[in-house]
NUVODO-958451 format. One line per field, with one value per residue (C-alpha): residue number from 0; x negated, y negated, z. Coordinates in nm, 2 decimals. Example, Ala and Ser with C-alpha at 12.3 -4.5 7.8 and 13.67 -1.06 7.14 Angstrom:
// NUVODO-958451
seq: 0,1 .
east: -1.23,-1.37 .
north: 0.45,0.11 .
up: 0.78,0.71 .
// end
This chain:
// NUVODO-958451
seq: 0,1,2,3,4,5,6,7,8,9,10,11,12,13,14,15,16,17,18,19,20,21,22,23,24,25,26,27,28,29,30,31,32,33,34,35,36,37,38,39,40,41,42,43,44,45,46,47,48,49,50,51,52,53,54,55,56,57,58,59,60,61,62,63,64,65,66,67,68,69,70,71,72,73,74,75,76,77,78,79,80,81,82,83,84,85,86,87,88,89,90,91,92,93,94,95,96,97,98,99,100,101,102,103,104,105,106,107,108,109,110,111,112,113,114,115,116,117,118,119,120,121,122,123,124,125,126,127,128,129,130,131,132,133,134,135,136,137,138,139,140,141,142,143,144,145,146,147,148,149,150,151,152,153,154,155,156,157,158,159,160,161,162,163,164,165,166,167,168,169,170,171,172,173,174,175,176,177,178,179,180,181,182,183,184,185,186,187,188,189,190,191,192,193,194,195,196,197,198,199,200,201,202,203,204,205,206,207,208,209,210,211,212,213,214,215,216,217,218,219,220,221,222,223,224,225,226,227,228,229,230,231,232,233,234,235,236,237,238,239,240,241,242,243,244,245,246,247,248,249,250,251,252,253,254,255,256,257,258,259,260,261,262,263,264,265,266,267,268,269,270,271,272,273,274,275,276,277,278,279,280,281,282,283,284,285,286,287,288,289,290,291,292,293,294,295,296,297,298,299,300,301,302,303,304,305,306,307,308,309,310,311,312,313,314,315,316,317,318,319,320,321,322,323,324,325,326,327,328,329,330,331,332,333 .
east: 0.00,-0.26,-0.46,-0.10,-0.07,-0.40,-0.36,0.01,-0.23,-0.50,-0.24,-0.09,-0.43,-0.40,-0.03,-0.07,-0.35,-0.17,0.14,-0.08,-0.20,0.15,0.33,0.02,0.08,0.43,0.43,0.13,0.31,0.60,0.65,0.53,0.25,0.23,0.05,0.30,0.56,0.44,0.31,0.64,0.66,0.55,0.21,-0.11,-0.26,-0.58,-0.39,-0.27,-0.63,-0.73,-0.47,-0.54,-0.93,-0.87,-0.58,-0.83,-0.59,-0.87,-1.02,-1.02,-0.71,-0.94,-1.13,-0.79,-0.73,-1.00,-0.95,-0.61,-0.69,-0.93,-0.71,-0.44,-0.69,-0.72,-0.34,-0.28,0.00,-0.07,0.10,0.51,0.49,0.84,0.77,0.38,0.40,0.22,0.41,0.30,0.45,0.74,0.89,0.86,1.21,1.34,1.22,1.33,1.67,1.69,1.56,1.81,2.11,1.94,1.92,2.26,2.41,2.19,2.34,2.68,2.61,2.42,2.64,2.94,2.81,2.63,2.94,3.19,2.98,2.93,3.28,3.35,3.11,3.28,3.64,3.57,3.87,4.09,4.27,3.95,3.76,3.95,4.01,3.68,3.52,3.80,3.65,3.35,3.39,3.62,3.31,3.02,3.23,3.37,3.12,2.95,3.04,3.44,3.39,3.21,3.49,3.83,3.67,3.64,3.98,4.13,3.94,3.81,4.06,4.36,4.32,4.02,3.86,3.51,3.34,3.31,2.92,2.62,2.38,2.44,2.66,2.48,2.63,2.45,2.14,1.96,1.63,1.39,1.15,1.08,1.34,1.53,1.87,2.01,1.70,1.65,1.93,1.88,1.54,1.66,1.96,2.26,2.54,2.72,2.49,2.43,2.80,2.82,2.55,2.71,3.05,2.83,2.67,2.95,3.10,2.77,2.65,2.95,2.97,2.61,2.62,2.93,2.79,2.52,2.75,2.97,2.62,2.50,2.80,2.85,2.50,2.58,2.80,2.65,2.33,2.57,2.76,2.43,2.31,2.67,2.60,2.30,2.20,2.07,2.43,2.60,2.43,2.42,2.79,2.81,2.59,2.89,2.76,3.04,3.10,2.96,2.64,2.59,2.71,2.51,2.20,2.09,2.26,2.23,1.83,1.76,2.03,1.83,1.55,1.76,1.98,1.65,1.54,1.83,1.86,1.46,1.59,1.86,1.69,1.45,1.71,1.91,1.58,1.52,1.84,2.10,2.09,2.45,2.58,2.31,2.47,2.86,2.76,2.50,2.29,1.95,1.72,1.43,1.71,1.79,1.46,1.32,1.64,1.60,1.19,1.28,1.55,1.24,0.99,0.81,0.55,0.34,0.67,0.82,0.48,0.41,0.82,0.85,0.46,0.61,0.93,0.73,0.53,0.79,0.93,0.62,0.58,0.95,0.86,0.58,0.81,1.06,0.74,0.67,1.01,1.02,0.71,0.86,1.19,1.01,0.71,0.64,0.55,0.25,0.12,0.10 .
north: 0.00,-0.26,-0.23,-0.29,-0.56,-0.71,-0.60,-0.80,-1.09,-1.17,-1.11,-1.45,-1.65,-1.67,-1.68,-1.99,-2.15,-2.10,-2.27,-2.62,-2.61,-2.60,-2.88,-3.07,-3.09,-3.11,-3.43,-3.60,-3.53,-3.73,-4.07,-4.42,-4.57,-4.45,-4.79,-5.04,-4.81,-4.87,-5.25,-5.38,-5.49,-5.84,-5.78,-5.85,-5.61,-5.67,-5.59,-5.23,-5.13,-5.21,-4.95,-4.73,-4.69,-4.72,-4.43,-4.22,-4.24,-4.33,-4.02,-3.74,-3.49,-3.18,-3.42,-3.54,-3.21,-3.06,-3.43,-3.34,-2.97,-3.10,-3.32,-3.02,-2.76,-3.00,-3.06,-3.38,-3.38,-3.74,-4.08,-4.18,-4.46,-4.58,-4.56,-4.56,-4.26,-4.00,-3.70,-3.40,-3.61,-3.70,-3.37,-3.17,-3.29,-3.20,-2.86,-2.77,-2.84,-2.71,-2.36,-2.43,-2.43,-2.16,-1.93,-1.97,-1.92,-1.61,-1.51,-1.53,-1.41,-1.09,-1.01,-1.03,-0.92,-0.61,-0.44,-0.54,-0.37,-0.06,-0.03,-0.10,0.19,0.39,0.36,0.33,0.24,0.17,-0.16,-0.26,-0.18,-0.39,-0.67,-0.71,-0.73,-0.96,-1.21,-1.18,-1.24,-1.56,-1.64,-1.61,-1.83,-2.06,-2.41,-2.49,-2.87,-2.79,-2.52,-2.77,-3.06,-2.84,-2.67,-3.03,-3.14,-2.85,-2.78,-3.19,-3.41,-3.15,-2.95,-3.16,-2.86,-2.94,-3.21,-3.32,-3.41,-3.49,-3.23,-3.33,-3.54,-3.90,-4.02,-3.73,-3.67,-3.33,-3.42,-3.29,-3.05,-2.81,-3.02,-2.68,-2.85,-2.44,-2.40,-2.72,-2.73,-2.41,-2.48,-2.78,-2.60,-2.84,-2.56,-2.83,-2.95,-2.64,-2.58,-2.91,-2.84,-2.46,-2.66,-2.92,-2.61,-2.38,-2.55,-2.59,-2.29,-2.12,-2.35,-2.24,-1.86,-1.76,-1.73,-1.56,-1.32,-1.23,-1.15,-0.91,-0.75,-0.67,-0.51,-0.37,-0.15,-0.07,0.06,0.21,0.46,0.58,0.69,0.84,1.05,1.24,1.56,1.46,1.28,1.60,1.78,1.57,1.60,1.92,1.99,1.82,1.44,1.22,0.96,0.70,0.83,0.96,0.60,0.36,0.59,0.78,0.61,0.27,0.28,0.47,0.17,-0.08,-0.17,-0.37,-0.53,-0.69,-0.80,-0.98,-1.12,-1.24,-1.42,-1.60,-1.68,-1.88,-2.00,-2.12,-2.34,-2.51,-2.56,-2.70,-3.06,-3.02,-2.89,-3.11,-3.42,-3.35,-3.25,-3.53,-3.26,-3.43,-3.15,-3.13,-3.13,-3.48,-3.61,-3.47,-3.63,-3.96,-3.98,-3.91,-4.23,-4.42,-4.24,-4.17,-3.90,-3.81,-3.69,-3.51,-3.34,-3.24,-3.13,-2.93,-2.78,-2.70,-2.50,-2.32,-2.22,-2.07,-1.87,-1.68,-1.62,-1.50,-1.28,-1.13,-1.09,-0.88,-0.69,-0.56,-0.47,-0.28,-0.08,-0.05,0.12,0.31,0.48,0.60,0.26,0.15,0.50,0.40 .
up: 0.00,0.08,-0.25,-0.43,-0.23,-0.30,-0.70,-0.68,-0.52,-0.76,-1.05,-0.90,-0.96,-1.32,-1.30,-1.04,-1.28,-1.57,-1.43,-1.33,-1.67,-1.80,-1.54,-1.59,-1.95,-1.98,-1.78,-1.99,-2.27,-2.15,-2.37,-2.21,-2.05,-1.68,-1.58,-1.71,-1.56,-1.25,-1.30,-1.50,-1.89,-1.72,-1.63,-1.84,-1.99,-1.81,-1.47,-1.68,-1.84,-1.43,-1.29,-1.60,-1.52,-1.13,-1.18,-1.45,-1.73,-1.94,-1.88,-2.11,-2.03,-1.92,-1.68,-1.52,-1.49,-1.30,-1.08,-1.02,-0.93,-0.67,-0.47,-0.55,-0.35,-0.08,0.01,-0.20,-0.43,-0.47,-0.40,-0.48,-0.71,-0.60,-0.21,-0.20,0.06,0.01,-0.17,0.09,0.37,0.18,-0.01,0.31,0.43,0.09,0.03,0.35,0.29,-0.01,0.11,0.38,0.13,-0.13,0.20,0.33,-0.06,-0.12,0.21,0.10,-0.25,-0.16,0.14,-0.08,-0.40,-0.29,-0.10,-0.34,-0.60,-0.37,-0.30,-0.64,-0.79,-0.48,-0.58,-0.95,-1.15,-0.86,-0.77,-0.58,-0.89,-1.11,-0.84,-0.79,-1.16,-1.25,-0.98,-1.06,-1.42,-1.29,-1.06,-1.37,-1.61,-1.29,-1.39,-1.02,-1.06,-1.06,-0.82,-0.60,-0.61,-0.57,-0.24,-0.15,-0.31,-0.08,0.23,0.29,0.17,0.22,0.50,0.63,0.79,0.67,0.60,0.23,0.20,0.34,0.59,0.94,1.17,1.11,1.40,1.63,1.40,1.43,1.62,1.30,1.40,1.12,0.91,0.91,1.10,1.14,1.31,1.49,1.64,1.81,1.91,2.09,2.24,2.07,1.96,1.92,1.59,1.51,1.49,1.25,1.05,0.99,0.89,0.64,0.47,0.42,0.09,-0.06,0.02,-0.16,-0.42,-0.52,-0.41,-0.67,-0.94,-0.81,-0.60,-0.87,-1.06,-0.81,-0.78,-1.12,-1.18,-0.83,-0.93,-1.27,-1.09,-0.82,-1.12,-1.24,-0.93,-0.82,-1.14,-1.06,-0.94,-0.61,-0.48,-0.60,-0.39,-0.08,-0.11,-0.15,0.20,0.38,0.46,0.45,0.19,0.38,0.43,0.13,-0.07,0.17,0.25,-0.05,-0.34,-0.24,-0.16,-0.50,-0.66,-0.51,-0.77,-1.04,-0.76,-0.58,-0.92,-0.96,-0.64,-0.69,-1.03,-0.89,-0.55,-0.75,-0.98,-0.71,-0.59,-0.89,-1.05,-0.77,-0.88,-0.98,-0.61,-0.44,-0.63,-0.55,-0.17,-0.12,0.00,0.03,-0.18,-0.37,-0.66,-0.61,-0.51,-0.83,-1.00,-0.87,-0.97,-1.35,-1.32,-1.18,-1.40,-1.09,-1.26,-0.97,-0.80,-1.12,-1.12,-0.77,-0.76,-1.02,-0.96,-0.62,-0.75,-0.96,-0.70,-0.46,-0.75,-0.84,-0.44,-0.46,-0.74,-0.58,-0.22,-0.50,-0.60,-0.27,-0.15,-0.47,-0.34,0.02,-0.13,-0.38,-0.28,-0.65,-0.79,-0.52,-0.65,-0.99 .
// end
């Protein structure tokens, strides 16, 4: 297992270099002079060639590369251009509460997705059966932006049982610790905020988690059929175990390869592509903050946010790889 893990692990260097290279010229490539961006269309152009040699643009791109790469090994995504703080201090917040809402969607998604599908694969071509793929066809085509304002149509302005937008109580602010407001809140023994902050995630969180659930479900129960199929579940089944144990113990661990996959996709998905829910629930994510930088064409922010999505996604993918070798011996011995 360890020299898997160590294989899985130097296969991410050129993966993670590869990736710089990539964001690093995707953003150069972007149209307009970075120095009168930040400067104004009023200013001289002696003040812009000053900013351009003081900021390296004059550079060749290889050698603003390997500059960039060097403050980038050291910690320093660089400087906002908009608020002149430093970009490590500043997306911390964000990225927090985006994992916060990707984690309690996944939650929801996988908890939901996965039994329906088992259930579904269980009592296949029953009312369940059909009951459930119908939804989750509904859920797939359902557009995350109308989902997002008829649950607050219905359960804020209708039933006002939770609370339309926003993270946190502003009145009673979450004391910021690991800028993780769940976990906060606990830490500092408020059950009171961490009751609020449940309520300010739930719409979000569901919002973002249906498509994914309905997703999961479907392949689910896809994987779920070809397993029931085989020898070894026959044969379990005909030693006496009951249903339960033979559905939940033995099919569902040899089923489990193409859901994880799955769930590793949309996990990272989730993280860099919930602009749309972060916008409607003024959620304040690395979505937005990303969002707001291209309105102010604030590059070393577009940069260091995207380069930092990217990053959890290959560290998701290589959390998927892992699992896969913890529920299947066979491929850690390849």
């Amino acid at each position: 297992m360890k020299s898997y893990v160590l294989k899985r692990l130097l296969i991410m260097v050129p993966v993670l270099i590869g990736m710089t290279i990539i964001v690093f010229s995707i953003i150069h490539a972007i149209p307009g002079d970075p120095a009168e961006t930040i400067l104004g269309q009023k200013a001289t152009e002696q003040s812009k060639e000053a900013l351009r040699e003081q900021l390296g643009l004059n550079n060749p791109w290889y050698q603003q590369y390997f500059t960039y790469m060097g403050e980038l090994l050291k910690g320093d995504l660089g400087q906002s251009i908009r608020t002149k703080v430093p970009i490590a201090q500043e997306i911390l917040p964000y990225l927090a509460a985006t994992a916060e809402l990707t984690f309690a969607a996944m939650l929801f998604a996988v908890f939901f997705g996965v039994n329906a599908g088992i259930i579904s694969a269980w009592r296949q071509n029953s009312w369940f059966d059909y009951i459930c793929m119908l939804v989750a066809l509904i859920g797939v085509s359902m557009p995350i932006f109308w989902l997002g304002l008829m649950e607050q149509w219905v359960f804020s302005l209708k039933l006002h049982w939770l609370p339309s937008g926003g993270r946190m109580n502003q009145r009673d602010p979450v004391e910021a610790i690991t800028n993780l407001y769940l976990l906060d809140s606990m830490l500092a023994g408020r059950f009171d905020q961490f009751w609020t902050v449940v309520k300010h995630i739930v719409l979000p969180s569901i919002a973002l988690g249906t498509i994914p659930m309905a997703i999961i479900a479907r392949m689910t129960r896809s994987s779920m059929l070809e397993v029931m199929n085989s020898d070894f579940i026959r044969t379990a089944k005909a030693k006496g175990l009951s249903q339960f144990i033979v559905v939940y113990k033995h099919a569902l661990k040899n089923a489990a390869i193409p859901v994880l996959t799955v769930i590793g996709l949309q996990t990272g998905a989730l993280l860099g592509g919930a602009v749309l829910t972060e916008t409607i629930f003024a959620w304040p994510g690395v979505g937005r903050y990303i969002y707001e930088a291209i309105s102010f064409r604030d590059y070393p922010v577009i940069q260091s946010g995207i380069l930092m999505i990217a990053f959890v996604f290959v560290v998701i993918n290589l959390v998927v790889d892992l699992l896969y070798a913890a529920v299947d011996p066979r491929i850690r011995y390849r």
